[in-house]
FIFINU-415759 format. One record per residue (C-alpha): y, z, x; residue in one letter. Coordinates in steps of 0.5 Angstrom, whole numbers, padded with zeros to 4 digits, always signed. Layout:
YZXA;...
This chain:
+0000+0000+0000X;+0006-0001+0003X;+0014+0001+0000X;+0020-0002+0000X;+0026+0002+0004X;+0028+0005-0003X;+0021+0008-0003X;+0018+0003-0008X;+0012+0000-0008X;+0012-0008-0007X;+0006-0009-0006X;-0001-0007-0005X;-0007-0011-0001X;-0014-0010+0001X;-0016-0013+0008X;-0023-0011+0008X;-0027-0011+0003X;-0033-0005+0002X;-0041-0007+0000X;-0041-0010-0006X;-0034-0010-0008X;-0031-0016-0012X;-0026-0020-0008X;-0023-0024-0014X;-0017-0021-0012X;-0014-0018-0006X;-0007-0016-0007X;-0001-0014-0012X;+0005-0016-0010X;+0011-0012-0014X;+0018-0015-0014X;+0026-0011-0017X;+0031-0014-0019X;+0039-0012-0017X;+0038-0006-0021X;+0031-0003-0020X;+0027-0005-0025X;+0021-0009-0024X;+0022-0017-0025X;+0015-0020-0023X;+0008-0017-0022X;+0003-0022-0019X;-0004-0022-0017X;-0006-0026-0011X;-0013-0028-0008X;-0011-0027-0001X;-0009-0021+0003X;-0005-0024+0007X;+0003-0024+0005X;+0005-0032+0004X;-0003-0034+0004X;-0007-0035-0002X;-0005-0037-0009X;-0002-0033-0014X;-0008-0031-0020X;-0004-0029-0025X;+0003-0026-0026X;+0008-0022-0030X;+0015-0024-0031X;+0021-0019-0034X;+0028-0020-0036X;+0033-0014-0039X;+0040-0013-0042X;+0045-0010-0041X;+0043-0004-0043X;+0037-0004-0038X;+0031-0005-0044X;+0026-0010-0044X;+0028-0017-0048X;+0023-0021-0045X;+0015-0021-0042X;+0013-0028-0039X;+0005-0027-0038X;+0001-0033-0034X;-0006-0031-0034X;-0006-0037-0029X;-0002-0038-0023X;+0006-0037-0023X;+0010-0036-0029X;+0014-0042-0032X;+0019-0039-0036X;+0018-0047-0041X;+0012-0047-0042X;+0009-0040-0040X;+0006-0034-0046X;+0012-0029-0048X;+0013-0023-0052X;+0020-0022-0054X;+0024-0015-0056X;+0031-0015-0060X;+0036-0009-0060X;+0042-0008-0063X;+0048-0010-0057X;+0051-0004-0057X;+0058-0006-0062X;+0056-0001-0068X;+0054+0005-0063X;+0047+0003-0063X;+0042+0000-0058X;+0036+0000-0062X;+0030-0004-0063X;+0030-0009-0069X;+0024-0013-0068X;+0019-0017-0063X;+0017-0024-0063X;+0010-0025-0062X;+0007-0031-0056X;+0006-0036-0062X;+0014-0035-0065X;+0011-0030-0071X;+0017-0025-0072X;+0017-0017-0074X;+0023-0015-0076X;+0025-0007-0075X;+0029-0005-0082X;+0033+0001-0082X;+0034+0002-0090X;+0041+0002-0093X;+0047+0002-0090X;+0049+0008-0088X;+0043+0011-0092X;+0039+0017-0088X;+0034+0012-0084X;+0039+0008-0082X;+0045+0014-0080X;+0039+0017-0076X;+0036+0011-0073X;+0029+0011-0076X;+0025+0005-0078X;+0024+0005-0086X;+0020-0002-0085X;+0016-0008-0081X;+0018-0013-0085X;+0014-0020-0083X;+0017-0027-0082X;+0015-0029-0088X;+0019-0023-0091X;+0013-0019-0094X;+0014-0012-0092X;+0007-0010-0088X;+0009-0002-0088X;+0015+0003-0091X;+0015+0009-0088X;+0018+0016-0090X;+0019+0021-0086X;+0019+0030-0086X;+0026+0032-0081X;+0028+0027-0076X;+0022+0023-0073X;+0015+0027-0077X;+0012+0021-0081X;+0008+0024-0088X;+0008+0017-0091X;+0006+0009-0089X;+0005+0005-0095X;+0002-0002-0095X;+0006-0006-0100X;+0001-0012-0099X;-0006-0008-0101X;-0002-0003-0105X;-0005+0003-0100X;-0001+0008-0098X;-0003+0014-0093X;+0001+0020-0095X;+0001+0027-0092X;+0005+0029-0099X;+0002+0031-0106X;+0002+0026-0110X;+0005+0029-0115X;+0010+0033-0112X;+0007+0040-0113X;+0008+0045-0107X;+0002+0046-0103X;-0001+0054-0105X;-0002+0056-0098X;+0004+0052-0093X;+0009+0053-0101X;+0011+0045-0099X;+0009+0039-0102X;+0007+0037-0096X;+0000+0038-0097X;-0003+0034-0092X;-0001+0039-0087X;-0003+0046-0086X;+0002+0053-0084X;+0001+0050-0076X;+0003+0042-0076X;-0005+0040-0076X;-0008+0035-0082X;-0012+0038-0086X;-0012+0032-0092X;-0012+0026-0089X;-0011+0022-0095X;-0011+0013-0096X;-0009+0012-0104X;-0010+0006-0108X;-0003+0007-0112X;-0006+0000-0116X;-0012+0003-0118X;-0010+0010-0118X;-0016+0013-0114X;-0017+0014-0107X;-0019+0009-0102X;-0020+0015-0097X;-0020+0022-0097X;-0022+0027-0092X;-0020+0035-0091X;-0021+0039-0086X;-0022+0046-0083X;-0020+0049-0076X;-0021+0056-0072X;-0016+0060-0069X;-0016+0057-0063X;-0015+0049-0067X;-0022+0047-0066X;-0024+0042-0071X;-0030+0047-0075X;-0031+0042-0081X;-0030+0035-0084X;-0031+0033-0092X;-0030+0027-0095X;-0029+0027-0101X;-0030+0018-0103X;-0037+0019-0100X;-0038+0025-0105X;-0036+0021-0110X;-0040+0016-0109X;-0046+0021-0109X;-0047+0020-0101X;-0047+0025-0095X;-0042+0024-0091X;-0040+0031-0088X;-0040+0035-0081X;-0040+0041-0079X;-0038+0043-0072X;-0040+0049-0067X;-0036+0052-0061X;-0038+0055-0055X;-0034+0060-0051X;-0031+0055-0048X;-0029+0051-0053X;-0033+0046-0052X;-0037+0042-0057X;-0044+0045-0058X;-0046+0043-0064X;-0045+0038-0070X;-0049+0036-0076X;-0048+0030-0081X;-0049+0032-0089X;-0047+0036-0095X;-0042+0042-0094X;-0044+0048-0098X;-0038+0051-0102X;-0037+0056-0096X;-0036+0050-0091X;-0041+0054-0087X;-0047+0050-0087X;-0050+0043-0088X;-0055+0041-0093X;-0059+0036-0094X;-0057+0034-0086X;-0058+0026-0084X;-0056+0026-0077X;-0055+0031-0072X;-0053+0032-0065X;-0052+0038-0060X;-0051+0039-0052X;-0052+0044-0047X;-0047+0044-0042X;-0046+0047-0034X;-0039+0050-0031X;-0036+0043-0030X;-0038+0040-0037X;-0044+0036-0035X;-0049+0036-0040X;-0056+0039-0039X;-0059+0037-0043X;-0057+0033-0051X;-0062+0033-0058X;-0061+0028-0063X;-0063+0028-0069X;-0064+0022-0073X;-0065+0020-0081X;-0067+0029-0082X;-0066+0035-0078X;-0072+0034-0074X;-0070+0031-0067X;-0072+0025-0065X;-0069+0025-0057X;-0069+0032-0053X;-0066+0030-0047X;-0064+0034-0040X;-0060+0031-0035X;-0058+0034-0027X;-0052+0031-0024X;-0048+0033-0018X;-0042+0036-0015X;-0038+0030-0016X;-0041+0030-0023X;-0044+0023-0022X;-0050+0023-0027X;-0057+0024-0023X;-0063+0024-0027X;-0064+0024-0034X;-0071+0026-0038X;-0073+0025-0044X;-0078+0030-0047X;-0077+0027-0054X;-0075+0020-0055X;-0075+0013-0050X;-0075+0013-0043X;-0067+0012-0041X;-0064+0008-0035X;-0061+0013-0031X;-0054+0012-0028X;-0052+0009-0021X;-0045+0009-0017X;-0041+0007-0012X;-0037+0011-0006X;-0031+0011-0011X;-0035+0014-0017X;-0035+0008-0021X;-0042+0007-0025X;-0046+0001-0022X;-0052+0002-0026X;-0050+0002-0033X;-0055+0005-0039X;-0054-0001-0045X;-0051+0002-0051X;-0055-0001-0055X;-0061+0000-0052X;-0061+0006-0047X;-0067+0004-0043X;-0065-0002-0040X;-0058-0003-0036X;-0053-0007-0034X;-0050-0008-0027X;-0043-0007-0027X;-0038-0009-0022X;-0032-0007-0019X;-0025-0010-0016X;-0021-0005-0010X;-0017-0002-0016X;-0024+0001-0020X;-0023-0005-0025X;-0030-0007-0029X;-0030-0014-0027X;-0037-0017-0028X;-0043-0014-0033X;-0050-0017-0032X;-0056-0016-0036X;-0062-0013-0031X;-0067-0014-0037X;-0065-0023-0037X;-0061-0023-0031X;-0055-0025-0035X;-0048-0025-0034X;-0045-0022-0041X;-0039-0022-0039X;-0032-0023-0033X;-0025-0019-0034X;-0019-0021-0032X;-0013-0015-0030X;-0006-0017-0029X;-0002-0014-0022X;+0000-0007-0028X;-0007-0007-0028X;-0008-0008-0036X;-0014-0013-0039X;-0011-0020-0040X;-0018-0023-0040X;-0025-0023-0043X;-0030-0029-0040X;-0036-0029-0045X;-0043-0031-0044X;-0049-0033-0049X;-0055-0032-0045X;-0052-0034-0039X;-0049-0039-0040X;-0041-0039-0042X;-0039-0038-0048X;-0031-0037-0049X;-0026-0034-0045X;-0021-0030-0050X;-0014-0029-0047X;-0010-0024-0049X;-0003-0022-0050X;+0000-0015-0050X;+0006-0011-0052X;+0009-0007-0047X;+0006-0001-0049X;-0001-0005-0047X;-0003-0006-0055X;-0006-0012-0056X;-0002-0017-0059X;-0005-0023-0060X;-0012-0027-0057X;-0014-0034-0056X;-0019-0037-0054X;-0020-0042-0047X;-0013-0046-0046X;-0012-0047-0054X;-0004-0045-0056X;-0006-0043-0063X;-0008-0036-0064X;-0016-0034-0066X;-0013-0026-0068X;-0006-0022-0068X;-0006-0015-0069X;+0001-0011-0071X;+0001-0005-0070X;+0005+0002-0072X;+0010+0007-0071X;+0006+0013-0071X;+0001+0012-0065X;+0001+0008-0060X;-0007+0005-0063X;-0004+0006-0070X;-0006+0000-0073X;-0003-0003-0079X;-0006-0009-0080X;-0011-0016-0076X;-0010-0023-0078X;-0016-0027-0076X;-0017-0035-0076X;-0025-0035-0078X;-0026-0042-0078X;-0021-0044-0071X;-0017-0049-0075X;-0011-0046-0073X;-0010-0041-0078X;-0010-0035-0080X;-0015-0034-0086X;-0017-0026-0086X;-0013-0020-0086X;-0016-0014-0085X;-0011-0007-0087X;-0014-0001-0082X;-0015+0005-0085X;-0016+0011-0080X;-0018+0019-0080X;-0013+0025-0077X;-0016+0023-0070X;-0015+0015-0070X;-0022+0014-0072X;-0022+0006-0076X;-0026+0010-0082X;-0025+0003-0087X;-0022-0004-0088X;-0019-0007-0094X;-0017-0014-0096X;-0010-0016-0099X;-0012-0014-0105X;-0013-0007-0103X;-0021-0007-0104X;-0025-0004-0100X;-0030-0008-0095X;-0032-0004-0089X;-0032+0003-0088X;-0035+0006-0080X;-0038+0013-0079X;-0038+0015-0072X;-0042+0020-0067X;-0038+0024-0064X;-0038+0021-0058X;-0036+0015-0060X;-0042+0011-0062X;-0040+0007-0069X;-0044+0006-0075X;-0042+0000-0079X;-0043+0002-0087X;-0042-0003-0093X;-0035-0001-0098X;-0041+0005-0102X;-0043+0008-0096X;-0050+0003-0094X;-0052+0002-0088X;-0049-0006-0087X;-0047-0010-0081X;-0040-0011-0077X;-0039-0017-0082X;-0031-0017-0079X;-0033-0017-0071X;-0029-0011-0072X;-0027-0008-0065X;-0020-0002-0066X;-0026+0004-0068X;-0027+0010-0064X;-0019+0014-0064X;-0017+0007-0065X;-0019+0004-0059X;-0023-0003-0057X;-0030-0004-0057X;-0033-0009-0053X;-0038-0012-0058X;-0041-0016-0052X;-0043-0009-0050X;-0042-0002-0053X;-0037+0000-0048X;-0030+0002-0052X;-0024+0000-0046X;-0019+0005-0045X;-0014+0002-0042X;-0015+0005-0034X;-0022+0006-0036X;-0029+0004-0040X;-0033+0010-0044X;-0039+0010-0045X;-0041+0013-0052X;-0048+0014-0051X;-0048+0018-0044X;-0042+0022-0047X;-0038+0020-0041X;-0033+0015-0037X;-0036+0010-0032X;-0030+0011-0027X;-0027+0017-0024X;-0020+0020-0027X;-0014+0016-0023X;-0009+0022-0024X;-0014+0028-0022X;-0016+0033-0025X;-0012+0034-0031X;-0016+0036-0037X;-0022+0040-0033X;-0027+0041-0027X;-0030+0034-0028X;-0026+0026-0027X;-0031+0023-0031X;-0032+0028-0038X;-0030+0025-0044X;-0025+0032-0045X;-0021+0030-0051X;-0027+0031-0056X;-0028+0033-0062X;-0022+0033-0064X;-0016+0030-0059X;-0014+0023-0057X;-0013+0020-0049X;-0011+0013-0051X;-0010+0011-0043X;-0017+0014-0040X;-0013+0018-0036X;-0011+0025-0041X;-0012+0028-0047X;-0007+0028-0052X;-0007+0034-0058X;-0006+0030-0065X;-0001+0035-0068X;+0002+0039-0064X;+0009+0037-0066X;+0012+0038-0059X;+0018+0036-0056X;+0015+0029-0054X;+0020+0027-0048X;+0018+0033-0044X;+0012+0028-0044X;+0016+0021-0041X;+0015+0022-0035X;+0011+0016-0033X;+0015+0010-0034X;+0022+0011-0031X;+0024+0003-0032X;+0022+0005-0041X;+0027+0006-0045X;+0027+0013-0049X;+0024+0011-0056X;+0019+0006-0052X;+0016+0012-0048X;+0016+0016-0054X;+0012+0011-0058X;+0006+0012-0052X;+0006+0019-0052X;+0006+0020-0059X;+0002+0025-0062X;+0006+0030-0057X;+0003+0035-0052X;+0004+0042-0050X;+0009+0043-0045X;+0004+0046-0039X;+0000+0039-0039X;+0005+0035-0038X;+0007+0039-0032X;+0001+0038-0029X;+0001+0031-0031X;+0007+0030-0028X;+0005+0034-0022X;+0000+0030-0020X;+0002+0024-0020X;+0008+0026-0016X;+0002+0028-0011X;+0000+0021-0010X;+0007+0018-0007X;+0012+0022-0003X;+0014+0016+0001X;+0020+0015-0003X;+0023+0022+0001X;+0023+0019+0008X;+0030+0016+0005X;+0033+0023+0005X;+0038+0025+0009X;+0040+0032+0013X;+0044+0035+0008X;+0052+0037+0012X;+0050+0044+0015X;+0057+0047+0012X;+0063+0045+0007X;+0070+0044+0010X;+0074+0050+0007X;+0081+0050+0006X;+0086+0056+0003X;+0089+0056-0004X;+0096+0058-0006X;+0092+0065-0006X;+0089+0066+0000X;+0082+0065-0002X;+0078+0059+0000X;+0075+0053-0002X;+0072+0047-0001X;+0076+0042+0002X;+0074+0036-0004X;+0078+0030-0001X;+0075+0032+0007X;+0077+0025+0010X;+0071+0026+0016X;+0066+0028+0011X;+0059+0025+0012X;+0059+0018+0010X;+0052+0018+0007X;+0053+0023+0002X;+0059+0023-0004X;+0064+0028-0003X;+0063+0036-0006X;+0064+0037-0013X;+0066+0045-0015X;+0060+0047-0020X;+0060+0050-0027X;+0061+0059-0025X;+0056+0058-0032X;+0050+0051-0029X;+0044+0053-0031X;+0040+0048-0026X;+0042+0052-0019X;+0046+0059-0022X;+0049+0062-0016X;+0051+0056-0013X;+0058+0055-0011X;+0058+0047-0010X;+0054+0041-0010X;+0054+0034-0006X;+0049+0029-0008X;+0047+0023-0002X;+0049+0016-0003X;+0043+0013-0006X;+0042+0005-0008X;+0040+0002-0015X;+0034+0006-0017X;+0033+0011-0010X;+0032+0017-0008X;+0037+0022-0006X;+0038+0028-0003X;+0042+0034-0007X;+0045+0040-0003X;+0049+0046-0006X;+0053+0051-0002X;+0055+0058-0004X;+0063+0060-0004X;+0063+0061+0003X;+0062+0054+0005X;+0054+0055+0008X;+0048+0051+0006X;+0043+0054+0002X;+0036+0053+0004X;+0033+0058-0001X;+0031+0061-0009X;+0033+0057-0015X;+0041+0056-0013X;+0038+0051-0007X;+0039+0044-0008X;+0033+0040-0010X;+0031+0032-0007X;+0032+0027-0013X;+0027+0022-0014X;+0032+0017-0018X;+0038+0019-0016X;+0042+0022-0021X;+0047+0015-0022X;+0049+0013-0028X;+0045+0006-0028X;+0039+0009-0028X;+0040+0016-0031X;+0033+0015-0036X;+0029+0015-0029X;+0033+0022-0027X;+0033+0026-0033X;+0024+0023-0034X;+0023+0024-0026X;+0027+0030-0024X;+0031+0034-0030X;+0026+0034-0035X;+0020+0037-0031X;+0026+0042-0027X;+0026+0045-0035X;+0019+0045-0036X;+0017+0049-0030X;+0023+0054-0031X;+0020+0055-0038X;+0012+0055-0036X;+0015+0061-0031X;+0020+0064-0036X;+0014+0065-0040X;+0009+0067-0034X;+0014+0072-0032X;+0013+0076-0038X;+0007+0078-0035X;+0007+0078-0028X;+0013+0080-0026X;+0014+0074-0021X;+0021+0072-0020X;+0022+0065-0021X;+0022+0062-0016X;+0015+0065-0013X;+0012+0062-0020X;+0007+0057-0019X;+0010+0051-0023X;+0016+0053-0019X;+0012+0052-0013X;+0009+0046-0015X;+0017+0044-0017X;+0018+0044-0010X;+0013+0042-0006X;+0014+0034-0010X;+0022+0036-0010X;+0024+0039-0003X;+0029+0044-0003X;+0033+0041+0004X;+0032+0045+0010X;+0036+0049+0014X;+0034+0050+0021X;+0037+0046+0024X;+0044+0048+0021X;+0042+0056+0022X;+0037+0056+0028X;
């Protein structure tokens, strides 16, 4: 990896290969415009700068006001910004006192237009979106919102299915005393509820029940009740709060057992989270599979015995932890052969069984899936191209070099994998001929699809770790009539093979785990490759757990993209997360990359001091010899809350988007070098032209680790300053040093 004298990443390049490591692509390049935003991010087959030709490429422009506008996406060669793929973003130019977003266009022209309601009216003064509205004026989902950015109602006008958290009559809830009964007394769904306003009855219904500690303890569905079906589960704990069991059936009126049980499933697990062993009971309560399982100190699967049940294939890796050897999902006693690039990306999968290759994928240079090349028994089938939305949703797909698009998904507001609907040309002639509206449970689970009309066609019941039942619109076993892949929380399964792509990596809902390692580390618990966010969270990116409901501040979270606008990282962290995990995500990934601080400069041992007219001194503000790498000394407020004791402050002069040093002196002129009146290293200097970078990289997460310390105080007595998140602050956020000054 090499960085830029700013402390960027311009490129990153592999020069020898390991055993067995793909070598389709050797580089990624990284290139800034004036202002510090990412412009282009190509992937090369070469190692070698200048050599090579360049294998697909992104390309962005911005306004004004620093926000995405346009996207280019070549998935072969260099852009051509004439005839290459684009999505572009609308915003408000800033005249009426507003840079919102007011649509998007997608690859093929299809326009959605953001709509604020009336003029003047609530949504519109608080800047919240009312509507999508589609090109051709159809509005594809109304949203109703509880204070300034709660959603408790999506109605699809189209179908006439409306998703609500609120009474349908408008009668307050007994236990919260709201109408918002869809919500218990903590923030967490407890009815999740699609009704058919035309039909007047529920198109989905599901209710649950939580402990004390937010575990999911029970889930009824009340449609399959109707219907004479059983379709509730019931879920146990062990001390940790890690699933241990789950059972499928009907709840008795306690909520506390199941009757009448189809299926079932529980899991012995050691001290990082590793099964030891998992039974499964199929069609009854009897167990159809007991299995036990042994891994190592890496939590790389090792063996696997069954006692009960076909033999499985057991699990191979490479030094990188990456699963070369992967049990098929549909069939767990043979495998695949998995492939991987030089950045853990799945590249390659073949049949062991067939020795067939079943499927290729294709990464851009910001690592999201840009491609799938399919095979049918060997021989090449297709290659899906797909476009993406700057929040990596999938937009569009096309296949080979065809310009028309075989399938569109338009997505939400509420969650970066809340889809509204997908469009499909099923008979490739170019237009589209399926609509499918997406109905999902409280964990953004796909439990039912609808057609225009509103009538159910699908529904899908899911084990807990992600394998997917397909089910008629009465609860029968049926068939995937649809090709149907947004399921598990929402995310895309891979039909060629059953593993379900999230984003940074691939789960495997038969072994319970990710194939790859966790790229930020050890952010949700002792293993890199356990499915953490089960049962009842969300991890859209494959790298972090995320709590659905939690109703914290969101932006504490933006701390990933610093070239993203503001309700743009809002949208991808949402549902929100408790301020102790954003830290240490936040944390972490600053370990990955101190190079940027090799650009801060001694900070001025002393400020030139001065007499006022009543003899007291002060700092001389306009020092004309002052140090030409820093910005003259300012006089702080006797009151700031970020370095209270500090008497002025002096920031480095720093370029378009570049670290700088901060340094604070007390009254006396002198350097301070210690405690929390000391200055901190910026990672995006605090300058107007790239003050969201500032606020996400370094303020946000300064008031973060404060507020963990003001809270760990109570406890252990520590002063600030010695608390571990403000140790971890500074370790990734130096405090200048002083010895040279003070020696």
């Amino acid at each position: 990896m090499f960085n830029d004298k700013l402390g960027r990443m311009i490129r990153d390049r592999v020069t020898t290969l390991g055993t067995g490591v793909d070598a389709s692509v050797r580089r990624l390049s990284t290139a800034y415009d004036v202002r510090g935003q990412v412009f282009q991010s190509t992937s090369y087959d070469n190692a070698t700068v200048g050599s090579g030709s360049i294998l697909n490429q992104v390309q962005k422009s911005y306004n004004d006001f620093q926000q995405l506008v346009t996207e280019y996406q070549s998935h072969g060669g260099a852009v051509n910004t004439m005839s290459t793929p684009k999505v572009q973003y609308t915003f408000a130019d800033g005249s009426d006192n507003t840079i919102r977003p007011l649509g998007m266009v997608y690859p093929n022209g299809r326009e959605l237009t953001f709509d604020y309601g009336n003029a003047d009216g609530i949504d519109d003064s608080s800047s919240r979106i009312a509507a999508i509205i589609d090109d051709d004026t159809t509005h594809l989902v109304d949203y109703q919102y509880l204070g300034q950015n709660s959603f408790v109602i999506a109605n699809n006008p189209q179908p006439q299915i409306e998703w609500t958290l609120a009474s349908l009559t408008g009668t307050d809830d007994p236990d919260t005393g709201d109408i918002y009964s869809g919500l218990d007394r903590f923030g967490r769904i407890k009815d999740c509820r699609w009704y058919n306003t035309d039909a007047e009855e529920d198109a989905v219904r599901l209710q649950y029940g939580y402990d004390r500690a937010s575990n999911r303890l029970w889930r009824q569905d009340d449609v399959a009740r109707s219907l004479s079906e059983d379709f509730d589960e019931l879920y146990t704990y062990d001390g940790l709060q890690r699933l241990k069991t789950m059972q499928r059936g009907l709840l008795n009126g306690g909520d506390d057992a199941i009757a009448s049980q189809t299926y079932g499933q529980c899991w012995n697990l050691d001290a990082t989270e590793n099964w030891t062993g998992m039974k499964q009971a199929e069609g009854g309560s009897s167990w159809t599979l007991e299995q036990a399982r042994t891994a190592n100190t890496v939590n790389e699967i090792t063996d696997i015995t069954n006692s009960v049940g076909p033999t499985w294939a057991v699990p191979t890796y490479d030094p990188a932890g990456n699963m070369t050897t992967v049990p098929q999902s549909a069939d767990p006693e043979n495998s695949f052969t998995a492939s991987w690039d030089a950045w853990n990306r799945l590249v390659k999968l073949v049949d062991d069984e067939a020795e067939d290759t079943i499927a290729e994928y294709q990464y851009d240079a910001i690592n999201r899936r840009i491609g799938k090349t399919l095979y049918a028994s060997g021989v090449l089938d297709q290659t899906r191209q797909i476009y993406l939305s700057s929040s990596n949703q999938v937009l569009e797909e096309r296949i080979d070099s065809n310009s028309d698009a075989v399938t569109q998904n338009v997505w939400g507001l509420i969650y970066i994998d809340g889809l509204i609907l997908r469009d499909r040309d099923t008979d490739d002639d170019g237009t589209f001929d399926e609509r499918r509206y997406c109905l999902q449970d409280a964990n953004w689970n796909t439990v039912a699809l609808t057609n225009e009309s509103g009538t159910v066609t699908q529904r899908f019941c899911y084990q807990p770790f992600g394998t997917c039942e397909f089910l008629e619109a009465d609860y029968a076993t049926g068939t995937n009539d649809s090709d149907w892949t947004t399921l598990f929380t929402g995310r895309e399964l891979d039909l060629e093979s059953g593993l379900y792509y999230f984003r940074a990596r691939y789960l495997s809902s038969q072994l319970g785990v990710f194939l790859g390692r966790d790229p930020v580390g050890y952010t949700d618990g002792p293993s890199l490759s356990a499915a953490h966010f089960i049962p009842r969270s969300v991890d859209p990116l494959g790298m972090y757990t995320i709590v659905d409901g939690a109703r914290l501040h969101c932006r504490k979270y933006c701390t990933r993209h610093p070239e993203k606008w503001f309700s743009e990282c809002m949208r991808e962290c949402m549902p929100k997360v408790p301020d102790e995990t954003a830290f240490i995500y936040w944390y972490n990934l600053e370990l990955t990359d101190t190079s940027w601080q090799k650009e801060l400069k001694p900070c001025p041992c002393r400020l030139k001091l001065n007499c006022d007219e009543q003899g007291n001194d002060v700092a001389d503000l306009e020092d004309p010899n002052f140090d030409p790498n820093f910005n003259r000394p300012q006089l702080l407020s006797a009151d700031n809350k970020y370095h209270p004791g500090a008497k002025y402050e002096v920031r480095q002069k720093s370029s378009w988007g570049g670290a700088g040093q901060q340094c604070t002196y007390d009254k006396a002129g002198f350097l301070i070098g210690s405690g929390l009146a000391a200055g901190t290293a910026d990672r995006y200097g605090g300058t107007w032209y790239n003050v969201v970078g500032h606020v996400q990289h370094d303020v946000t997460p300064f008031e973060l680790a404060i507020s963990l310390c003001e809270a760990d105080q109570k406890e252990s007595q520590k002063p600030l300053e010695k608390c571990k998140y403000m140790l971890q602050y500074f370790e990734v956020r130096p405090i200048p040093p002083t010895a040279d000054c003070f020696p």
